[in-house]
C-alpha positions in Angstrom: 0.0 0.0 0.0 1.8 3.2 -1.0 1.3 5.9 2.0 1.0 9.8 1.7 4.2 11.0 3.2 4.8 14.6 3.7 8.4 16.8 4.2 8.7 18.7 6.6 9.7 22.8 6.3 7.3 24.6 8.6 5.5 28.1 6.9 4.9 31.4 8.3 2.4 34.1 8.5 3.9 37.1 6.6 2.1 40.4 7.1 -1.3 38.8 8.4 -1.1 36.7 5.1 -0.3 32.5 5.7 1.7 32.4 2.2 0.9 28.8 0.5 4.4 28.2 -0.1 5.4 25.0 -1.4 8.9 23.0 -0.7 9.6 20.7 -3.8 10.6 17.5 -1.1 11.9 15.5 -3.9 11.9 13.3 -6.6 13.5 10.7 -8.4 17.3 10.3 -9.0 16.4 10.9 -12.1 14.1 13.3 -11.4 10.9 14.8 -12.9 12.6 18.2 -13.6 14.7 15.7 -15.7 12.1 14.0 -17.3 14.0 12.3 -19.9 15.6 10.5 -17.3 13.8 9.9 -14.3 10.7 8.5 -15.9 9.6 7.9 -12.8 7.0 10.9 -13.2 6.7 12.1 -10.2 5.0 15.1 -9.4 6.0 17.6 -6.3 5.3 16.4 -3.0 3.7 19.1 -0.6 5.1 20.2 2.4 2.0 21.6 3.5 1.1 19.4 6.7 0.7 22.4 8.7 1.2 26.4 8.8 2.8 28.0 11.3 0.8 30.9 13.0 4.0 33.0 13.9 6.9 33.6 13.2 9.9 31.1 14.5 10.3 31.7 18.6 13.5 31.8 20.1 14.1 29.4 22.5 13.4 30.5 26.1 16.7 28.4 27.5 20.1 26.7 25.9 22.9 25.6 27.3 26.0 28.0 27.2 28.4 26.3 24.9 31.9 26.2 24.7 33.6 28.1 21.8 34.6 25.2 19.0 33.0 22.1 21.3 32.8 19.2 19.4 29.2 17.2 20.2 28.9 13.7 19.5 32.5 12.2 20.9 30.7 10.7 24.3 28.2 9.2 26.4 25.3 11.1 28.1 24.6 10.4 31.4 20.9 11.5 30.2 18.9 13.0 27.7 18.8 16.3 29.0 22.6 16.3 29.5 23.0 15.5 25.5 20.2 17.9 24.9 22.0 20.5 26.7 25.3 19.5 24.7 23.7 19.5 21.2 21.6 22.7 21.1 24.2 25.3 20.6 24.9 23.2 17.2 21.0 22.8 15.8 19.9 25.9 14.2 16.4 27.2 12.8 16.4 28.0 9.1 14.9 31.0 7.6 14.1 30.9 3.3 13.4 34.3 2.0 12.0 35.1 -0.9 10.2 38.4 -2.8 6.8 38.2 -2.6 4.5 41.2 -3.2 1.1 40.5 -1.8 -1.5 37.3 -1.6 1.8 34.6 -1.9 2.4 36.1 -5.3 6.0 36.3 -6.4 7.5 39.8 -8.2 8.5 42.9 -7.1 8.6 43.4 -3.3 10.0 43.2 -0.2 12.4 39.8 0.4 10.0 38.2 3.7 10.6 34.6 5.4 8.3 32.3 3.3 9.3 28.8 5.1 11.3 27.4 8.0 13.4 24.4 8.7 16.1 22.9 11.0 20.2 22.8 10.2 22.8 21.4 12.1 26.3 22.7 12.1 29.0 20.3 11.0 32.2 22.0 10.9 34.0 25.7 12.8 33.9 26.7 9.1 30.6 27.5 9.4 28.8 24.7 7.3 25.5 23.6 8.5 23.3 20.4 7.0 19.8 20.6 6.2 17.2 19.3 3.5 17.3 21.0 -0.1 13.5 21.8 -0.2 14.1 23.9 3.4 16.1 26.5 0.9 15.1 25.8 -2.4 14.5 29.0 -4.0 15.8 31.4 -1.4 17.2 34.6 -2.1 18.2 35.5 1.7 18.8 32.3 3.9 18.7 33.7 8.1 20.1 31.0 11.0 19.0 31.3 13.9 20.2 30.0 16.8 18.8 28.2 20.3 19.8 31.7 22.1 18.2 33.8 19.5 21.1 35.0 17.7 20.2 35.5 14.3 23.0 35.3 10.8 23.1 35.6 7.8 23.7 32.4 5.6 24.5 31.1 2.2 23.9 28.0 -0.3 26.8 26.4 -0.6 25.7 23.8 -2.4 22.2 21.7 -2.7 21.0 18.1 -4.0 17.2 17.9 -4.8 17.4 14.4 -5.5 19.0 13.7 -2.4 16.7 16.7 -0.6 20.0 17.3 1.0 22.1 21.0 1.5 25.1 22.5 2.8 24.7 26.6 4.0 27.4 28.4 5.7 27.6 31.5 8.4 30.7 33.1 9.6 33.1 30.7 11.0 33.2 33.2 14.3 29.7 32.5 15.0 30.1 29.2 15.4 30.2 28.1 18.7 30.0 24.0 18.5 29.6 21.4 16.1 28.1 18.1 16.0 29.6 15.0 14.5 27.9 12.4 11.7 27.8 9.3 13.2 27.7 5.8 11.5 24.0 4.7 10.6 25.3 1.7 9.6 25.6 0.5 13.4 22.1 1.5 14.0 20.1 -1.2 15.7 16.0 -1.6 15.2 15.0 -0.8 18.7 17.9 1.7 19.4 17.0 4.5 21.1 17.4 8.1 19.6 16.3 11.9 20.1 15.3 13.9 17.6 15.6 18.1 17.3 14.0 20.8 15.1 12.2 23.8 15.2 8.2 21.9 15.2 5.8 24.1 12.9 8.5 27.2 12.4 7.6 28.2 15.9 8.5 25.9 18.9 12.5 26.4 18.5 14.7 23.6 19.0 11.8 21.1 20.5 12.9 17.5 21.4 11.7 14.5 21.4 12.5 11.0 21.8 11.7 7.5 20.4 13.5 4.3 18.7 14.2 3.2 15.6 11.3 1.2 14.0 12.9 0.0 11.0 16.0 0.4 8.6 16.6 0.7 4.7 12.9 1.4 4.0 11.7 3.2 0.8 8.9 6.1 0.4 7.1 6.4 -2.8 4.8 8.3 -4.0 1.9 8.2 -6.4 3.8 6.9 -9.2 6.4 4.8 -7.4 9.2 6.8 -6.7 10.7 8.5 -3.6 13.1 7.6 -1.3 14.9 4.8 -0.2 17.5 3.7 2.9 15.7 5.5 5.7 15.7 5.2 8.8 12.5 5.4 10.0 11.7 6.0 13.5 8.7 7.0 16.4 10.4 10.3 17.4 7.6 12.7 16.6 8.5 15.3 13.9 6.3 17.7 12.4 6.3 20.4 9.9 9.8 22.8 10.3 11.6 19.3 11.9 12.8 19.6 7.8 16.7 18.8 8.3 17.1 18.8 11.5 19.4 15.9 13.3 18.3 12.5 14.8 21.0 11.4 17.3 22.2 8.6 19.1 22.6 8.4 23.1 26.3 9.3 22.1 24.9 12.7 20.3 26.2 11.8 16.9 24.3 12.1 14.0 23.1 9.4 12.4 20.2 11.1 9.9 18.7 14.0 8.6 14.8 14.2 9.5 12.9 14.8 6.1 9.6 13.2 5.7 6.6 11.8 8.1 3.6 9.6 6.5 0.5 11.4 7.8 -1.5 9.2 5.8 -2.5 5.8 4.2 -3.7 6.4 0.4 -7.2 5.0 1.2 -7.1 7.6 4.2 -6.3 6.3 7.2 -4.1 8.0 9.5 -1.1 6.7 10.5 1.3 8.0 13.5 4.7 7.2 14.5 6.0 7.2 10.7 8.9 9.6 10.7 11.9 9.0 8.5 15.5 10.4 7.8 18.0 10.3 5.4 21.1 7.6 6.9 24.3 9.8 8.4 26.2 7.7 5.7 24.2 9.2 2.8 24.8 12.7 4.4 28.4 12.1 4.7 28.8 11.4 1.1 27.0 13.9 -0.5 27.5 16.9 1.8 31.3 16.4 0.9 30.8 16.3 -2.8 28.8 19.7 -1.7 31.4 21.7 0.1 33.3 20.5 -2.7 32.0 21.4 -5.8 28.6 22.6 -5.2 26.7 20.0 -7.3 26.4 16.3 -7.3 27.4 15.0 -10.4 25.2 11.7 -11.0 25.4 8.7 -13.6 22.3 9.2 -16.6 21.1 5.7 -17.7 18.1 8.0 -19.7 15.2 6.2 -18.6 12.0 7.4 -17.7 10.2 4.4 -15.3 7.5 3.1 -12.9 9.0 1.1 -10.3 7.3 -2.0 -10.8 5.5 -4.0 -8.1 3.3 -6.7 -7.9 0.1 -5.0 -8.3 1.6 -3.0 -11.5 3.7 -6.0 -12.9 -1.0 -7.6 -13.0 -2.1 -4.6 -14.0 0.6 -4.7 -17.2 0.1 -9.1 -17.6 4.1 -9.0 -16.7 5.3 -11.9 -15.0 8.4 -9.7 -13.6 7.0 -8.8 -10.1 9.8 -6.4 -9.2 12.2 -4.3 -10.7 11.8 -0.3 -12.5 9.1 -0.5 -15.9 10.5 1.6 -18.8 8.4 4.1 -19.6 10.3 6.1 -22.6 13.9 5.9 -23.4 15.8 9.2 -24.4 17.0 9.5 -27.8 20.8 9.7 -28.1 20.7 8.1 -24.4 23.2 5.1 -22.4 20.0 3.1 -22.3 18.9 3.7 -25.9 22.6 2.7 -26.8 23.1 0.1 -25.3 19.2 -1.5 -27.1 16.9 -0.9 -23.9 13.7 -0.3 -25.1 10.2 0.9 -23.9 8.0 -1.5 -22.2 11.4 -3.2 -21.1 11.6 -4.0 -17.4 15.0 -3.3 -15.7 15.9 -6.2 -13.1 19.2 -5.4 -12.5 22.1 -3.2 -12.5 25.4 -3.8 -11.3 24.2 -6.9 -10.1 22.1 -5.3 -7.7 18.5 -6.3 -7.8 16.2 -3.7 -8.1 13.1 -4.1 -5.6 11.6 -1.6 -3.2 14.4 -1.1 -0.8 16.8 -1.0 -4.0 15.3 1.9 -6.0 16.9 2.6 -9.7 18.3 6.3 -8.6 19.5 4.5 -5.7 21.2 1.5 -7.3 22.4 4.0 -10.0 24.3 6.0 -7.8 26.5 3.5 -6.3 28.0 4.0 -9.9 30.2 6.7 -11.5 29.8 8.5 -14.7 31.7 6.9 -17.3 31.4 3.0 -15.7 30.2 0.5 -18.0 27.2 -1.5 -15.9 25.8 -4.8 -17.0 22.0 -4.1 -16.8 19.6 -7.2 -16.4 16.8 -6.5 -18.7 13.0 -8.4 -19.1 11.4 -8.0 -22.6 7.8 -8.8 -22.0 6.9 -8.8 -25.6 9.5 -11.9 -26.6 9.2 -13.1 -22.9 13.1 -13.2 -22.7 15.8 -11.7 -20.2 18.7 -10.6 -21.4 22.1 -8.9 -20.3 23.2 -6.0 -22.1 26.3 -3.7 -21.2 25.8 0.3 -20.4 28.0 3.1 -20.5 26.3 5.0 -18.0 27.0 9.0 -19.0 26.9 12.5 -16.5 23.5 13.4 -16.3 23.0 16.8 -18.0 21.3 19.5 -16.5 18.0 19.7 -18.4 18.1 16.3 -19.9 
């Protein structure tokens, strides 16, 4: 049963007027705004769950850090004692934008349009948070758990990943938190999530286990996430970005999405999931870097396939991505995939709903040549065919 899952930036009320903002959360590796290529056609995901009715609070207490701490390199005696570690490091994040009256973009003032939750990773100022917290910014703000407000600016941001790096002044930095390895995490492991709830309750805690590891979000048409860590710690609206820790105050994911409800429209609570410390690690790097993530382009545009679309189609493949369209002048239509092929493999890896084609596709470089498992369902045959994967272009 697919679910309706939700990101999380919080809104505000600008000038009396709630602003119906909307936060692309994500899409597919290959994603819709390259269509050519993600095939996945999925369509923007809202982060609407809820609208702030005021602007983001400073928090009424912090702990008084000390200049270039390092969180995350011991054990807690508590909860509280972590909490009072960590807070100096989590930060609210302000997106402005220019909007001249009823949520209408052109000339105007530049006014907060949506809030999220950062971390700070580094005493050069870099902080971690999702890409659809600052998509489309013009002015990012930072605020911190003692109210001091910064400036900050995009250093770099991966929609596919809904993962971005921002930076402030390195002298207003007064501690850091470490990424911590997510690989360790156990189901049933306890851990403490922190974010600014609904762009108003500042740096607001909360606490649960983990409920389950490597899972996958899709949305109407298949595609979304996959590798989360999904957990009980309650996260709402303006959570977007914000850490989930360990009992050692490391950081093992990025809090980006909660499943509000079931498609047939039942609610569901306890769903919250976040992007794995080790995703984080890899892409924030390529980030600070080079300001881009520079992807393979297979130049498909698919449906991942699952048992109730594999009936739907008469395919006797029950799992694996269904090819939609193939790009002209494209890897795929090189190497003879065709449409109405269904992908089964790449790399070896099978592709299934915890093994998503962005994902598998991105254990891989531009430039490697991948032997891609491939199910015709109009000769009923499989067969093995070698790809050159190729960078993906901007606007495939």
């Amino acid at each position: 049963m697919r679910r309706r899952w939700f990101s999380l930036a919080g809104l505000l009320v600008i000038v009396a007027v709630v602003l119906s903002f909307t936060f692309i959360s994500r899409s597919s590796a290959e994603d819709k705004a390259s269509a050519n290529d993600s095939g996945t056609t999925i369509g923007l995901l809202s982060a609407n769950t809820g609208q702030a009715t005021a602007q983001v609070a400073t928090a009424a207490a912090s702990a008084s850090p000390t200049t270039g701490t390092t969180i995350g390199d011991g054990t807690y005696a508590s909860v509280a004692d972590l909490v009072e570690a960590v807070n100096p490091a989590v930060v609210t994040v302000i997106n402005e934008q220019t909007f001249s009256g009823f949520g209408q973009s052109g000339q105007g003032s530049v006014q907060p349009v949506g809030s999220g939750t950062g971390f700070i990773i580094s005493t050069d100022g870099y902080i971690v948070t999702n890409n659809h917290v600052v998509e489309g910014s013009e002015a990012l703000q930072v605020i911190f758990a003692d109210g001091k407000e910064v400036d900050a600016t995009v250093v770099g941001a991966d929609p596919v990943s809904d993962l971005a790096v921002i930076q402030i002044p390195a002298s207003d930095v007064t501690a850091t938190l470490t990424l911590g390895d997510s690989d360790a995490l156990q189901v049933g492991e306890s851990v403490v999530a922190i974010g600014s709830a609904l762009g108003e309750y500042t740096n607001t805690v909360t606490e649960g286990i983990v409920s389950g590891l490597g899972r996958a979000l899709d949305d109407d048409n298949g595609a979304g996430l996959a590798n989360l860590i999904q957990h009980d710690a309650a996260i709402n609206p303006g959570n977007s970005g914000g850490p989930l820790l360990n009992l050692n105050g490391e950081v093992v994911g990025v809090n980006t999405a909660v499943v509000r409800y079931a498609t047939n429209g039942e609610p569901a609570e306890g769903l919250g999931f976040a992007i794995p410390s080790k995703t984080v690690k890899e892409i924030t790097a390529k980030l600070i870097e080079q300001g881009s993530v520079e992807r393979p382009y297979l130049g498909v545009s698919y449906t991942a396939l699952t048992p109730e679309v594999a009936a739907s189609l008469n395919i006797s493949v029950q799992e694996g991505a269904y090819v939609q369209d193939v790009g002209t002048d494209s890897p795929a239509a090189a190497a003879g995939i065709e449409s109405g092929d269904v992908i089964v493999s790449i790399g070896g890896t099978q592709l299934d709903a915890d093994h998503l084609l962005q994902d598998v596709l991105f254990q891989h470089e531009p430039g490697d040549t991948v032997k891609v498992e491939v199910y015709r369902p109009s000769s009923d045959q499989t067969m093995t065919l070698d790809v050159t994967l190729a960078t993906r272009p901007s606007n495939p």
